[in-house]
PQR file with spaces between the fields and no chain letter, atoms N, CA, C, O and H, PARSE charges and radii, in Angstrom:
ATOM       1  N    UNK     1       0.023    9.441    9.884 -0.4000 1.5000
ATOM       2  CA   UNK     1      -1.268    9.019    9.404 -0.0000 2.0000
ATOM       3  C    UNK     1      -2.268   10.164    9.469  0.5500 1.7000
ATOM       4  O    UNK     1      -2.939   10.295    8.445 -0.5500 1.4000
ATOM       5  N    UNK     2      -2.443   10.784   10.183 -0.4000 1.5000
ATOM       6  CA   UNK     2      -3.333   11.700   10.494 -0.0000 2.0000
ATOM       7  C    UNK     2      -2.769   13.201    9.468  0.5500 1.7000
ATOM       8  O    UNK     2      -3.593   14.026    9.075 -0.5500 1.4000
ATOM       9  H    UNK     2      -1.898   10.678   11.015  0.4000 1.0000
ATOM      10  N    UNK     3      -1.892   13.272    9.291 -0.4000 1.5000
ATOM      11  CA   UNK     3      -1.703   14.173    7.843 -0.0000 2.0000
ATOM      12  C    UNK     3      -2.160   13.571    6.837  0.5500 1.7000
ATOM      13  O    UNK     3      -2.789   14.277    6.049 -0.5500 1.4000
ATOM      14  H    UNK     3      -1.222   12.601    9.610  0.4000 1.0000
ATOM      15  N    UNK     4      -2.027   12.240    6.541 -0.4000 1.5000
ATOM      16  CA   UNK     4      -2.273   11.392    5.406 -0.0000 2.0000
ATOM      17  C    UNK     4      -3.989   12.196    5.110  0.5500 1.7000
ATOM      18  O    UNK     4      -4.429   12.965    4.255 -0.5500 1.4000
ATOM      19  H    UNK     4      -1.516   11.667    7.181  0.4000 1.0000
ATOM      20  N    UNK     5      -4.659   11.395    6.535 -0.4000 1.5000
ATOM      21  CA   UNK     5      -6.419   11.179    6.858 -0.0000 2.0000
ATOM      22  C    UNK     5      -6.690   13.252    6.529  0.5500 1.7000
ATOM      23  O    UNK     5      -7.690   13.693    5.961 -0.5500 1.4000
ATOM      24  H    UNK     5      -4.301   10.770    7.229  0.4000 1.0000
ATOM      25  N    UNK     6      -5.668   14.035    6.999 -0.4000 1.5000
ATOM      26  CA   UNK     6      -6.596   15.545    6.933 -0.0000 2.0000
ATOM      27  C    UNK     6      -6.468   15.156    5.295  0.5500 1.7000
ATOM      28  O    UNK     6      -7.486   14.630    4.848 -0.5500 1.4000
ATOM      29  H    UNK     6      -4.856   13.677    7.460  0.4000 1.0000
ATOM      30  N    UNK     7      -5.936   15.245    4.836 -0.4000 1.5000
ATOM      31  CA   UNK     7      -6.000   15.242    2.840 -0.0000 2.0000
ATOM      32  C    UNK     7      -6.384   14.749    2.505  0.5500 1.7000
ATOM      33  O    UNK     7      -6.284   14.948    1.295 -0.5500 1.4000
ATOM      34  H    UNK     7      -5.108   15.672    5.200  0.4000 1.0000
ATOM      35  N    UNK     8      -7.350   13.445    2.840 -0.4000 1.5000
ATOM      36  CA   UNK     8      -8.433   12.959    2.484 -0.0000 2.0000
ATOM      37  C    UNK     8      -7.878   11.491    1.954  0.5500 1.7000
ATOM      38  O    UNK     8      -8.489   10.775    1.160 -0.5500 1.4000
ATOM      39  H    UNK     8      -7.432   13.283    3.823  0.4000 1.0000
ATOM      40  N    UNK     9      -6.932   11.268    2.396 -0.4000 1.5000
ATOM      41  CA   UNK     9      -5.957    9.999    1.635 -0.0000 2.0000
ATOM      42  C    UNK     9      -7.342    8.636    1.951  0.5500 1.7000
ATOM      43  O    UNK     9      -7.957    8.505    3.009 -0.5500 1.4000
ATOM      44  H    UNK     9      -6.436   11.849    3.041  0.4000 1.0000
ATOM      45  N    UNK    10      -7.456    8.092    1.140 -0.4000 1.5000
ATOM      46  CA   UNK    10      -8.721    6.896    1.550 -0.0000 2.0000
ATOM      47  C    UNK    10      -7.350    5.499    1.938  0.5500 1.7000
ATOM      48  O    UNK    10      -6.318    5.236    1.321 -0.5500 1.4000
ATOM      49  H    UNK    10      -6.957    8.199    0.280  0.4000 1.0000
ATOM      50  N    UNK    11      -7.877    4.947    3.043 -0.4000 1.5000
ATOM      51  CA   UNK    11      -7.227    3.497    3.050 -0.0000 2.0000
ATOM      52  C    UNK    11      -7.034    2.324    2.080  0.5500 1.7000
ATOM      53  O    UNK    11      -7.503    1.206    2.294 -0.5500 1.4000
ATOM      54  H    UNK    11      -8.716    5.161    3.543  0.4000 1.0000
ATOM      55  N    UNK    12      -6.156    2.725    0.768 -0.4000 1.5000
ATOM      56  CA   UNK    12      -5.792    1.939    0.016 -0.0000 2.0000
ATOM      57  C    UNK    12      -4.328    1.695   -0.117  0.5500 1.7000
ATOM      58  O    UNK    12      -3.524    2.352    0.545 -0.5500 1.4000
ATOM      59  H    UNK    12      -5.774    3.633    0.594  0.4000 1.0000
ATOM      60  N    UNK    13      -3.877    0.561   -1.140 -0.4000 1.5000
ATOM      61  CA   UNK    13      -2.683    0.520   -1.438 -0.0000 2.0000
ATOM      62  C    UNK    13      -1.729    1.581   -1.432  0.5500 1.7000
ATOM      63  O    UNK    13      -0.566    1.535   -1.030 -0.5500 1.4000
ATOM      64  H    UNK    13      -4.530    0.028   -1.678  0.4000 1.0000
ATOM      65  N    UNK    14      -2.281    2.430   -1.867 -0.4000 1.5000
ATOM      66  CA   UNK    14      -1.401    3.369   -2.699 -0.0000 2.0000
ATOM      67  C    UNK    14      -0.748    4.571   -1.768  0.5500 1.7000
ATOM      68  O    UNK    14       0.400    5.012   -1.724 -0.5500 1.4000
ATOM      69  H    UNK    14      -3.226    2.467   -2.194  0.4000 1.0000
ATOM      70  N    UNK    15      -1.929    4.917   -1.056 -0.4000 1.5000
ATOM      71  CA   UNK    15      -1.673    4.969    0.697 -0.0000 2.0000
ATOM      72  C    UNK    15      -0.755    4.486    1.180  0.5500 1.7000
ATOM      73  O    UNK    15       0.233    5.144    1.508 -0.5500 1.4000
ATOM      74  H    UNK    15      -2.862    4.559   -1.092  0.4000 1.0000
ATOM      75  N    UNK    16      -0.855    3.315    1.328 -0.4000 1.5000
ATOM      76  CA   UNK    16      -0.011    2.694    2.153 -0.0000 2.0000
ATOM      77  C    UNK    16       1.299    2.398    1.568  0.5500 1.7000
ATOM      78  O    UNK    16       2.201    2.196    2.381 -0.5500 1.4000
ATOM      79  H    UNK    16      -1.657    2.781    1.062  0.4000 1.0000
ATOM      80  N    UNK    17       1.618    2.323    0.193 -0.4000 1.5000
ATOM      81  CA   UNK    17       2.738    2.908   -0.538 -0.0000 2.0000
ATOM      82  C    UNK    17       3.507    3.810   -0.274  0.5500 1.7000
ATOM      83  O    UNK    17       4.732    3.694   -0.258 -0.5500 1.4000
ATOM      84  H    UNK    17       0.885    2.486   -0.468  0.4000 1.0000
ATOM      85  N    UNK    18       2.646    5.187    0.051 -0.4000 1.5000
ATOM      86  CA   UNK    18       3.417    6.954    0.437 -0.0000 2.0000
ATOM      87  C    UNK    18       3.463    6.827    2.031  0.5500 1.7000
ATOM      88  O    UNK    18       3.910    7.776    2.676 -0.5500 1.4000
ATOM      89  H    UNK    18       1.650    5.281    0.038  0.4000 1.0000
ATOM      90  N    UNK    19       3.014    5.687    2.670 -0.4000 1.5000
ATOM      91  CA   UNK    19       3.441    5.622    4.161 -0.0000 2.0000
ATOM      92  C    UNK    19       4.619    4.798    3.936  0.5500 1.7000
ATOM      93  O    UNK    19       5.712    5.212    4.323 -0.5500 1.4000
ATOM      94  H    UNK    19       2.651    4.917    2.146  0.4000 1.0000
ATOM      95  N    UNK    20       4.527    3.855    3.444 -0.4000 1.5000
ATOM      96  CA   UNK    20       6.539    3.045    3.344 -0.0000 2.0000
ATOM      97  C    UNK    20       7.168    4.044    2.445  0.5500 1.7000
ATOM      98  O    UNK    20       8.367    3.973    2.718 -0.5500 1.4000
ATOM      99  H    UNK    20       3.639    3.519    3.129  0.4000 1.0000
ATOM     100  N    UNK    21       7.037    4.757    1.704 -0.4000 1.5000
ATOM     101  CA   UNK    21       8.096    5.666    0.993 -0.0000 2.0000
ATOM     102  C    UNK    21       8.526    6.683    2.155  0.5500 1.7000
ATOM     103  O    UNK    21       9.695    7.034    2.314 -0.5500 1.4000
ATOM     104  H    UNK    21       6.064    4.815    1.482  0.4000 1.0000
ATOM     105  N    UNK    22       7.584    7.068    2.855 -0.4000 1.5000
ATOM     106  CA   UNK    22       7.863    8.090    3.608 -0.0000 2.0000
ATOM     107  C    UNK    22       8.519    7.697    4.849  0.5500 1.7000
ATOM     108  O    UNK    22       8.926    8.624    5.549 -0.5500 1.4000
ATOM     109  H    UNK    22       6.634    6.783    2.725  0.4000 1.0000
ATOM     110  N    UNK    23       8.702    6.507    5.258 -0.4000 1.5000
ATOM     111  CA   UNK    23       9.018    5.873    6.056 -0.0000 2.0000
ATOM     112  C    UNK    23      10.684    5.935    5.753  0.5500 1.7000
ATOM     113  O    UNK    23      11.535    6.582    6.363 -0.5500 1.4000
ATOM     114  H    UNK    23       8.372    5.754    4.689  0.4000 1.0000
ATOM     115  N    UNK    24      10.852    4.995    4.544 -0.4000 1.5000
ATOM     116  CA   UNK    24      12.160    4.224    4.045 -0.0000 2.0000
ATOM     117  C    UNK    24      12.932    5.586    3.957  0.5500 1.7000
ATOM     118  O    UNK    24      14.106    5.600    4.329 -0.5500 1.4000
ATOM     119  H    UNK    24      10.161    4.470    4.047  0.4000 1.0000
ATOM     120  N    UNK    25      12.017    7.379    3.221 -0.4000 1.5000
ATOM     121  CA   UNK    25      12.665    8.543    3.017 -0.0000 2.0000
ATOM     122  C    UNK    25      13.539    8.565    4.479  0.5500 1.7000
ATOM     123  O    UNK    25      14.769    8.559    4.527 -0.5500 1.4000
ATOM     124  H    UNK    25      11.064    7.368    2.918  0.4000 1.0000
ATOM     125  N    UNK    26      12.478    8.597    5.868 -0.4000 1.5000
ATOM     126  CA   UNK    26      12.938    9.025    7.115 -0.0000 2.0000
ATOM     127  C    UNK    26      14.530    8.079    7.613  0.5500 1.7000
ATOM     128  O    UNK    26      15.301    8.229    8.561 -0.5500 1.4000
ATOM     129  H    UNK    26      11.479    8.602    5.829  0.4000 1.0000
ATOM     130  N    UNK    27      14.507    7.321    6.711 -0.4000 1.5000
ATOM     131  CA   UNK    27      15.544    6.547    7.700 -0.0000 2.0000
ATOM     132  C    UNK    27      15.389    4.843    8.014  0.5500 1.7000
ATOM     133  O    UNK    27      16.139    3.868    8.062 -0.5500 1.4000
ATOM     134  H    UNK    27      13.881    7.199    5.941  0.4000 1.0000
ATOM     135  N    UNK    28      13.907    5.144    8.197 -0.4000 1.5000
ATOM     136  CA   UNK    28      13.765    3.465    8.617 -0.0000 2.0000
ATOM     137  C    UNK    28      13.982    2.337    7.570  0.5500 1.7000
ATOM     138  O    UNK    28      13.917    2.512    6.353 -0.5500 1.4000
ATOM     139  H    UNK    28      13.298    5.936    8.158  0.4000 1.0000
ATOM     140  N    UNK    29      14.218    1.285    8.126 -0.4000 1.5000
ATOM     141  CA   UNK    29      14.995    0.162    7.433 -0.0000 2.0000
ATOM     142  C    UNK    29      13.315   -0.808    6.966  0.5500 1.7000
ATOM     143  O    UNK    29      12.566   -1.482    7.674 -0.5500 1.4000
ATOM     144  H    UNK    29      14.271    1.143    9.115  0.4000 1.0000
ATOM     145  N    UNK    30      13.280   -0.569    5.971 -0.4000 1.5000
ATOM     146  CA   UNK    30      11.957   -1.978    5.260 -0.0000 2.0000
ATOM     147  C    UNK    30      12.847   -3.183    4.469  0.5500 1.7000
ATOM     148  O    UNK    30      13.699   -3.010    3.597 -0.5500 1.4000
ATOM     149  H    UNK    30      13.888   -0.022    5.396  0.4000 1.0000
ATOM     150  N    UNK    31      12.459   -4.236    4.951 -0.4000 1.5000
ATOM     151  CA   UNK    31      13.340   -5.647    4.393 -0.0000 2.0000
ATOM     152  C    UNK    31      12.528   -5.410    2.920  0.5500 1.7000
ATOM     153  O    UNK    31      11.370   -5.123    2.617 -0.5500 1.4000
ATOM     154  H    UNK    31      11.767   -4.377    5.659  0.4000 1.0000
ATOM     155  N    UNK    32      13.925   -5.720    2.085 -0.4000 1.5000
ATOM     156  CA   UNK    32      13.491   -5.830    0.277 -0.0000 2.0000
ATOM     157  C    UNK    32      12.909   -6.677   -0.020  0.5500 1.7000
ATOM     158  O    UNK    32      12.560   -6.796   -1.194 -0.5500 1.4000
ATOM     159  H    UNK    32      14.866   -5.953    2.330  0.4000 1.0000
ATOM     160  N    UNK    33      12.453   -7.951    1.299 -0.4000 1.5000
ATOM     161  CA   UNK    33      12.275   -9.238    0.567 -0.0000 2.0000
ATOM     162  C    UNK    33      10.466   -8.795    0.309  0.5500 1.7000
ATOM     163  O    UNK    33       9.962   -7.785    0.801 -0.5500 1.4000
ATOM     164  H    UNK    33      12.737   -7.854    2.253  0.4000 1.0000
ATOM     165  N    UNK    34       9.661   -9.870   -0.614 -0.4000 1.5000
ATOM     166  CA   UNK    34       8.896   -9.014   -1.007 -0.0000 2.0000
ATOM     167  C    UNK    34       7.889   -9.823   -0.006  0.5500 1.7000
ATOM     168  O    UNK    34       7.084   -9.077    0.552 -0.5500 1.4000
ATOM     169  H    UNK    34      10.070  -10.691   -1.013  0.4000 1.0000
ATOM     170  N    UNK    35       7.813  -10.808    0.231 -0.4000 1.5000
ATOM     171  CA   UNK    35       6.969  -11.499    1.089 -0.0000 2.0000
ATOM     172  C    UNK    35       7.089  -10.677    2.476  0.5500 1.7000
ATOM     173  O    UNK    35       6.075  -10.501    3.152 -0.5500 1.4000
ATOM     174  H    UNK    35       8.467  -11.414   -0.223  0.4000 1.0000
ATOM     175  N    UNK    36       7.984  -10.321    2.770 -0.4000 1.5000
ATOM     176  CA   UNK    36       8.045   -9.204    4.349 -0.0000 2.0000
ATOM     177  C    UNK    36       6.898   -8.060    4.039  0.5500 1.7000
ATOM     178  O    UNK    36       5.859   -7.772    4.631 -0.5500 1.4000
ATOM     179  H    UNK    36       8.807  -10.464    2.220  0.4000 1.0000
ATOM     180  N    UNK    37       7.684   -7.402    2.571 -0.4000 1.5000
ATOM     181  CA   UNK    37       7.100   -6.345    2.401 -0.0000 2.0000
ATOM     182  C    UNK    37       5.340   -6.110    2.438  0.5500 1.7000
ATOM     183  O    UNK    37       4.661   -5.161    2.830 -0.5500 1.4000
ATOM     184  H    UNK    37       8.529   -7.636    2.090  0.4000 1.0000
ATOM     185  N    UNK    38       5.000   -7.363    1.875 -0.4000 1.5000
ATOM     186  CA   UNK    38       3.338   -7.358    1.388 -0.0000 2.0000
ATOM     187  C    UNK    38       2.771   -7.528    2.689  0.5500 1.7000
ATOM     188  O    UNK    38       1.761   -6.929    3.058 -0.5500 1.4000
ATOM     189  H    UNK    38       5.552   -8.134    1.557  0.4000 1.0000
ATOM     190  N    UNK    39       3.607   -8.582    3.593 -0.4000 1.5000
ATOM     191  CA   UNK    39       3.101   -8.506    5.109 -0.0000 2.0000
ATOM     192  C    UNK    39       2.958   -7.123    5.693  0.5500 1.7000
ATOM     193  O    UNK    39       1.812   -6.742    5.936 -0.5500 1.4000
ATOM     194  H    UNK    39       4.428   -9.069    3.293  0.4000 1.0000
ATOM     195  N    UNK    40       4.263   -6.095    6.022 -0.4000 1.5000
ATOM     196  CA   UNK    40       3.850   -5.509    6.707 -0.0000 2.0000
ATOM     197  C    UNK    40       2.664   -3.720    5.792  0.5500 1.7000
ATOM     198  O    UNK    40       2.178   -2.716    6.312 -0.5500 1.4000
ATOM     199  H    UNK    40       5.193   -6.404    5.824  0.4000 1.0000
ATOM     200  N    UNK    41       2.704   -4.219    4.389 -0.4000 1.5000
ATOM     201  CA   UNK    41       1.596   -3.486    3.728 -0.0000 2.0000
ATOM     202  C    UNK    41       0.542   -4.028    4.533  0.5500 1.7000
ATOM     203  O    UNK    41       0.348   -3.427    5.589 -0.5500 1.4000
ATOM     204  H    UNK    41       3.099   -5.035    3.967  0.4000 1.0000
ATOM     205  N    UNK    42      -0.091   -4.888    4.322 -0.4000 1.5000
ATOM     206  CA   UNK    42      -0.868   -5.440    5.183 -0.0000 2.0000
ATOM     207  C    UNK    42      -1.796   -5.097    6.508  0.5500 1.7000
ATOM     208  O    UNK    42      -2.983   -4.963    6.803 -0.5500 1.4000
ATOM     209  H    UNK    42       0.066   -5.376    3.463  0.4000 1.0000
ATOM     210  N    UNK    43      -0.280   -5.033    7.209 -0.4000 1.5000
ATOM     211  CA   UNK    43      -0.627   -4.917    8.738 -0.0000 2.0000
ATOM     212  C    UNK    43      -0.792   -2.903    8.913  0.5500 1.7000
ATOM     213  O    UNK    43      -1.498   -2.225    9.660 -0.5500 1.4000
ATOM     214  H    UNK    43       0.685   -5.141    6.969  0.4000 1.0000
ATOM     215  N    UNK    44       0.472   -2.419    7.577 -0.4000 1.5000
ATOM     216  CA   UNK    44      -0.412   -0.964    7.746 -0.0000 2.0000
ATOM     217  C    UNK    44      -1.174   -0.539    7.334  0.5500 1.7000
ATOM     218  O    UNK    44      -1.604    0.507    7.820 -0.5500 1.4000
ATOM     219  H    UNK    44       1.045   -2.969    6.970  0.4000 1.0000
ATOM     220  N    UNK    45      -1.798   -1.141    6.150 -0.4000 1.5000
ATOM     221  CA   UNK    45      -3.321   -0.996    5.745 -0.0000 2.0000
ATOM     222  C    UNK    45      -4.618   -1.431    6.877  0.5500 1.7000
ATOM     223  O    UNK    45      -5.732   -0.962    6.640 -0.5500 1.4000
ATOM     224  H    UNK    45      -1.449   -1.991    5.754  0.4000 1.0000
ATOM     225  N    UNK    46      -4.529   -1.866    7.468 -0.4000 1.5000
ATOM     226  CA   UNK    46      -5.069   -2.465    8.337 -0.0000 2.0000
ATOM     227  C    UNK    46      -5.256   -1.044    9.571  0.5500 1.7000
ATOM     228  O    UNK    46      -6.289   -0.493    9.950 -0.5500 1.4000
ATOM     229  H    UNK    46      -3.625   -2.247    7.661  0.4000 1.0000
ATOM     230  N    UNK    47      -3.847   -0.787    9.943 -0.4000 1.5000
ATOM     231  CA   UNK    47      -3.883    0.103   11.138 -0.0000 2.0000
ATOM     232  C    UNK    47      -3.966    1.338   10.801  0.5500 1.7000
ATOM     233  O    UNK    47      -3.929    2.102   11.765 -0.5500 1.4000
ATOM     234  H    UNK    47      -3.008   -1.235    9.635  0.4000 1.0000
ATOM     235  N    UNK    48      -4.104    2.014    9.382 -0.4000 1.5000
ATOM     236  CA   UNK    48      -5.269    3.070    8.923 -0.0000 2.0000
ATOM     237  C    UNK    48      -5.809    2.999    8.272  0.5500 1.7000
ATOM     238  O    UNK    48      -5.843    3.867    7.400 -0.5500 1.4000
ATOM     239  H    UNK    48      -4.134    1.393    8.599  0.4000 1.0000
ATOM     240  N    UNK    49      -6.237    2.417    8.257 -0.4000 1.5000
ATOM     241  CA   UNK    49      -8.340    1.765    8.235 -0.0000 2.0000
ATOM     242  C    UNK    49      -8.628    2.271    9.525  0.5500 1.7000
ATOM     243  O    UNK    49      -9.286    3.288    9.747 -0.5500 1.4000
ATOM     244  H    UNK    49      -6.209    1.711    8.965  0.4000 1.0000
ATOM     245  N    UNK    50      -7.892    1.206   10.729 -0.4000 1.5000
ATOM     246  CA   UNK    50      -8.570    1.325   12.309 -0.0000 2.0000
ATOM     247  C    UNK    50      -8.379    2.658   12.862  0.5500 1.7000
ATOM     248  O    UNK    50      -8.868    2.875   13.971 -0.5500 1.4000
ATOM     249  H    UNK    50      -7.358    0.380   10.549  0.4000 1.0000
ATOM     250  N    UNK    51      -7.438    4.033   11.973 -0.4000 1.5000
ATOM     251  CA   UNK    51      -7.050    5.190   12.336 -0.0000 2.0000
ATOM     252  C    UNK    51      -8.330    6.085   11.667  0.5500 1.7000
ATOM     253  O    UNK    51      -8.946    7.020   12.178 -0.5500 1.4000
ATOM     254  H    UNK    51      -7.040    3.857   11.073  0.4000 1.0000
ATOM     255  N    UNK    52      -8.492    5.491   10.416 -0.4000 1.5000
ATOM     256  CA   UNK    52      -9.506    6.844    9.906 -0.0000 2.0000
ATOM     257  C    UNK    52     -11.043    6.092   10.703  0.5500 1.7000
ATOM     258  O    UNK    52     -11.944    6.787   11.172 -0.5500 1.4000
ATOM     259  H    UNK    52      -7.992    4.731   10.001  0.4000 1.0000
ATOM     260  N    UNK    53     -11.043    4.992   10.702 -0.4000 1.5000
ATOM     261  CA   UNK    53     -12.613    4.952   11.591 -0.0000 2.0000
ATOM     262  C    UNK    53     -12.666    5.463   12.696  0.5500 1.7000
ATOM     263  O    UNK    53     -13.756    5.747   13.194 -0.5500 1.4000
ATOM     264  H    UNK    53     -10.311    4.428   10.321  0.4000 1.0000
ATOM     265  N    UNK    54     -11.333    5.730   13.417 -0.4000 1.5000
ATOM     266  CA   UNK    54     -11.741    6.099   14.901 -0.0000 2.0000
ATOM     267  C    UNK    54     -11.744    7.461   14.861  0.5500 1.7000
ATOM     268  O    UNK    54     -12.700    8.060   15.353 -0.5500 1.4000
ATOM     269  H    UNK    54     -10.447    5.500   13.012  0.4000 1.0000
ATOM     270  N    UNK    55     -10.396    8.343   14.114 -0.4000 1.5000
ATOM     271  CA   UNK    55     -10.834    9.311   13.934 -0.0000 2.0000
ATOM     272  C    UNK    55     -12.237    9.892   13.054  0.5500 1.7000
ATOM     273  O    UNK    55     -12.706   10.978   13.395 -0.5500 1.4000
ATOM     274  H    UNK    55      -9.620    7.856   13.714  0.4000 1.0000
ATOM     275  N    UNK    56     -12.742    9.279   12.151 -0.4000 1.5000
ATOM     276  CA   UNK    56     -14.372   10.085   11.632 -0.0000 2.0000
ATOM     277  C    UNK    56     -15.278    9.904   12.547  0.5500 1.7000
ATOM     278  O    UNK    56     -15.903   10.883   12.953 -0.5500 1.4000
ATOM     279  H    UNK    56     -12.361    8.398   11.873  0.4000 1.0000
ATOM     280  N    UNK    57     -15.561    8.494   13.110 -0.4000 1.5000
ATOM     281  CA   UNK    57     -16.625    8.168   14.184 -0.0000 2.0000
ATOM     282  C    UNK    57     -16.422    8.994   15.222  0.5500 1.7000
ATOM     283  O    UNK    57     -17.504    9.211   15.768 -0.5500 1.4000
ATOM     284  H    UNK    57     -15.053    7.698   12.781  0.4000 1.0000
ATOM     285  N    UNK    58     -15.168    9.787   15.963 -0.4000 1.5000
ATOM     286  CA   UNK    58     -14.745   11.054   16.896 -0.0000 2.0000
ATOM     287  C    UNK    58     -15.143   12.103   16.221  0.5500 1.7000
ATOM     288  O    UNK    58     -15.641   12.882   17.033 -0.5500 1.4000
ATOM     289  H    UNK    58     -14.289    9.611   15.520  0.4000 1.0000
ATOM     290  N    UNK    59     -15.191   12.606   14.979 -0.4000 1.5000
ATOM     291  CA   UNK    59     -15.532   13.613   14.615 -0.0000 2.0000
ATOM     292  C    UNK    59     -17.035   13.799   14.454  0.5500 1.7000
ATOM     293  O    UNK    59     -17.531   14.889   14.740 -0.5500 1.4000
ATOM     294  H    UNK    59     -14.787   11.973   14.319  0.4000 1.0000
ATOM     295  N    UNK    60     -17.776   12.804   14.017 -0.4000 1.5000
ATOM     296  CA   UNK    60     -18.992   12.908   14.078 -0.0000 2.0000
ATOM     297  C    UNK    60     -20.307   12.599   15.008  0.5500 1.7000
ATOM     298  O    UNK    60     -21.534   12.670   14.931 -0.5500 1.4000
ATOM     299  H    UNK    60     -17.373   11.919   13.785  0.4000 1.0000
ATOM     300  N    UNK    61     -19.179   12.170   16.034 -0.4000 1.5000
ATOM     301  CA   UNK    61     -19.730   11.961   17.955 -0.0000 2.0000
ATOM     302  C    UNK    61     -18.963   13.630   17.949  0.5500 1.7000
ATOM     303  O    UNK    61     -18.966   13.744   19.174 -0.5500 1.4000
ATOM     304  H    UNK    61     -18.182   12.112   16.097  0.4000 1.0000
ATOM     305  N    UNK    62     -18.541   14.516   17.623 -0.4000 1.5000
ATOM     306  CA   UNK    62     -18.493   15.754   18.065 -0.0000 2.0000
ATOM     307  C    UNK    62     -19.220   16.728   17.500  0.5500 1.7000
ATOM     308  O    UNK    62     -19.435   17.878   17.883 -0.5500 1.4000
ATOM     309  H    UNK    62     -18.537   14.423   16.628  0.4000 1.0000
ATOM     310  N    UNK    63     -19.619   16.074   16.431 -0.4000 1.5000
ATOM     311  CA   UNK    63     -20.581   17.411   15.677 -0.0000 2.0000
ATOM     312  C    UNK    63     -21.718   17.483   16.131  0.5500 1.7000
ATOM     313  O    UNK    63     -22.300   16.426   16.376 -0.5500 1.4000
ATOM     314  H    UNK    63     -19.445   15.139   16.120  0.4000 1.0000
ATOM     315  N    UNK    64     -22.482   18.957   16.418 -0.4000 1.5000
ATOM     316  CA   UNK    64     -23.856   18.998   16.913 -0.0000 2.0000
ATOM     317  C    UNK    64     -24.689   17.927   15.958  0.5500 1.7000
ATOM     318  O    UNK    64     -24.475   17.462   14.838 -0.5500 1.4000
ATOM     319  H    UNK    64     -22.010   19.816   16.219  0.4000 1.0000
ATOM     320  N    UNK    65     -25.638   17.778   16.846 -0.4000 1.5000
ATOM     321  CA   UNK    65     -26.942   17.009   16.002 -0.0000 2.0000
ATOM     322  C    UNK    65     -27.886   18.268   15.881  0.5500 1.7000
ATOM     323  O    UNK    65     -28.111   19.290   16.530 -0.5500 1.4000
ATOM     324  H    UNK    65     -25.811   18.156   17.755  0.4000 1.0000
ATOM     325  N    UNK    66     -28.480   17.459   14.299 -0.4000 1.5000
ATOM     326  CA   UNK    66     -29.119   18.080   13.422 -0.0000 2.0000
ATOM     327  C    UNK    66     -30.541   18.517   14.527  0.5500 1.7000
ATOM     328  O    UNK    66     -30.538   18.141   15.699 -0.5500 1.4000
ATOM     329  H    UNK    66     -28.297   16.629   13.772  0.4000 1.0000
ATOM     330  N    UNK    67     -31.617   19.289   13.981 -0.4000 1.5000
ATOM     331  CA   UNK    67     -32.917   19.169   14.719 -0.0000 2.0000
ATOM     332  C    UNK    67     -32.929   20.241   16.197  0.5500 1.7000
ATOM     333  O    UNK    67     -32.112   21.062   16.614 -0.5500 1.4000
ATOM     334  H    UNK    67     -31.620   19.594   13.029  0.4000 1.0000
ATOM     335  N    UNK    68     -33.935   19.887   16.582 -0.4000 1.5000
ATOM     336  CA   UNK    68     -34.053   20.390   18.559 -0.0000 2.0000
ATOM     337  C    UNK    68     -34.365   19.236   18.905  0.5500 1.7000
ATOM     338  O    UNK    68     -34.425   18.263   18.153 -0.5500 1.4000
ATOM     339  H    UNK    68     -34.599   19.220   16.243  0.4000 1.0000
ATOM     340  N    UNK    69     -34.649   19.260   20.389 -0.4000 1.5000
ATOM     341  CA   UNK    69     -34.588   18.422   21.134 -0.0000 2.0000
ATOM     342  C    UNK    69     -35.856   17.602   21.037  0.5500 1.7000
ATOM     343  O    UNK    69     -36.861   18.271   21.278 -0.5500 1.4000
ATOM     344  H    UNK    69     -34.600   20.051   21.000  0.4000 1.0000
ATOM     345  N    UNK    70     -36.077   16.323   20.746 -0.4000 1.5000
ATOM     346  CA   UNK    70     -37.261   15.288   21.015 -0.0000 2.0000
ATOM     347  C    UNK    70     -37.626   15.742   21.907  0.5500 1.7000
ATOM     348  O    UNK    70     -37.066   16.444   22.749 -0.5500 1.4000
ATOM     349  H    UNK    70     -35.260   15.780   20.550  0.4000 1.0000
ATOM     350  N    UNK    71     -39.448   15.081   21.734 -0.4000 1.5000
ATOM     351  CA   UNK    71     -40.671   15.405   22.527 -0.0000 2.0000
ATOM     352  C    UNK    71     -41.216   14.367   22.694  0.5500 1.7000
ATOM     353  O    UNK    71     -42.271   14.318   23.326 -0.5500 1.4000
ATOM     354  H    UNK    71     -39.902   14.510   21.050  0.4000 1.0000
C-alpha cells in the first residue's frame, strides 16, 4: 500500500483492482466467486482509505508550520 500511496494512487476501485492483481500475481489465492470478491474489494478499499489518512495526517503533523511564533 504505501508504494501504491508514494505514486499518488487515490483510494478507488481501480486501486484496489492493482492491489488484488498484485496480490493473485504473488501467489495468493482470491475466491472467483464474485460475491467474495466484491466483499473483500470492499474491506480493501476501506483499509487504504484508513492507510492514506493516517499516513497524510503523519505527514502533515510533521511538516513545519507556516508563520513565527504567536503573540
Amino acid at each position: 500500500m504505501s508504494e501504491l500511496h508514494s505514486v499518488g494512487k487515490e483510494p478507488n476501485r481501480e486501486t484496489v483492482d492493482e492491489i488484488i492483481a498484485g496480490l493473485e500475481a504473488m501467489g495468493n489465492y482470491i475466491s472467483p466467486s464474485e460475491a467474495t470478491r466484491r466483499e473483500y474489494r470492499n474491506v480493501l478499499l476501506e483499509e487504504y482509505r484508513e492507510f492514506v489518512e493516517t499516513h497524510d495526517k503523519a505527514k502533515n503533523d510533521a511538516a513545519p508550520s507556516s508563520g513565527g511564533p504567536e503573540r
